[in-house]
Steps between C-alpha positions, in 0.01 A plus 500: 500500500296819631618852398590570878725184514682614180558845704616318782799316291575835411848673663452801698744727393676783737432815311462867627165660369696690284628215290126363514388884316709460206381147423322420189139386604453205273151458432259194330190704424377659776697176737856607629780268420795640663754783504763528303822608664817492308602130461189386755139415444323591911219351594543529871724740706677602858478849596583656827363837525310774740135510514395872434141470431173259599173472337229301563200490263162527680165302374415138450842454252764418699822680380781660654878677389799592632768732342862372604781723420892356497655832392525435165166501394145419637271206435132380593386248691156382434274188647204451426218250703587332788856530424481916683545310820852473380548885540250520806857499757660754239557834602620836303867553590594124535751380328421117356626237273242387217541183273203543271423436105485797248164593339420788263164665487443800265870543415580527870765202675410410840528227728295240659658377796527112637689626812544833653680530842662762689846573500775678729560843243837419502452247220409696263832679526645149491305361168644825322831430578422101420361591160778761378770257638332199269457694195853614522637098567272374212758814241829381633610212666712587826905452481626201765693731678204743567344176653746437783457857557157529534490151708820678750232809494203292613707278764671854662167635528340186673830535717524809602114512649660205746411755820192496439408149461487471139346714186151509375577351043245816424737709656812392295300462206441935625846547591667302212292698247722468190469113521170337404309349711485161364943464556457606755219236638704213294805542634358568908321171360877323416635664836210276660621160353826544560477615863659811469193662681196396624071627569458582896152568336340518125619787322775585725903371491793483738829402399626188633857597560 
């Protein structure tokens, strides 16, 4: 098995740059291993963040870097060869998804990108919220009772946007802001299956009353 395969088995975990900062850079020699966070050994990562700076190196050595800020921190971007096309459509001020493996050169983390695309900047307010909802369901497991609440909360919301045709799930994953995004996309998800609403269009539900 190549070294790039053995990435590619590798999760890529939601984290804010932040988190990514206070890992432990686990080295082998000069070769980086992965990064030691808490409980987790990360090899590969999912960051959402805001491009705020673009270089691209001039000469016969291909390289170019991005610096993508999420708020809590910033982080480079680096390619390096052919792989600069990837940041060729790129511009300063987007915001943009990256799932990329860590490296580590000269005590500095950074990240190599397999797939960089541009996002609406609205989900990086949306990955916050996702991340600080799962870290607080992974301390304390929710009471029953808060989950017929929280499933009444989602089903009233879908509901009440009936005039106009139906509600964007980013949008009650924005209004609903206390309830983490993944309840809230399971139980739309249950609503599905058991009819209780239905998709005029991906992304979007009605209720089926």
């Amino acid at each position: 098995m190549t070294e790039q395969n053995q990435f590619k088995r590798h999760i890529a975990f939601k984290l804010r740059i932040g988190d990514v900062l206070m890992g432990k850079a686990i080295m082998d020699g000069e070769r980086f291993k992965f990064l030691e966070l808490g409980n987790k050994n990360i090899v590969r990562v999912n960051i959402i963040g805001n491009i705020v700076d673009k270089y691209e190196g001039q000469g016969e050595t291909k390289f170019s870097s991005l610096t993508l800020d999420d708020g809590s921190g910033q982080i480079k971007l680096k390619s390096f060869g052919d792989d600069v096309e990837k940041f060729k459509n790129i511009a300063q001020g987007e915001t943009v998804v990256v799932i990329g493996v860590l490296r580590n050169w000269n005590n500095e983390t950074y990240i190599s990108p397999e797939i960089i695309k541009v996002q609406d900047p609205k989900y990086l307010l949306i990955r916050k919220i996702e991340i600080e909802k799962e870290k607080n369901e992974n301390s304390e497991p929710i009471p029953r009772e808060q989950i017929t609440a929280v499933k009444d909360r989602i089903l009233g919301t879908i509901k009440n946007a009936e005039e106009q045709g139906g509600i964007e799930i980013d949008k009650i994953i924005m209004d609903l802001r206390d309830i983490s995004p993944t309840i809230i996309n399971q139980e739309i998800q249950k609503f599905l299956e058991e009819g209780i609403v239905f998709e005029p269009r991906s992304g979007k539900v009605r209720y089926l009353g």
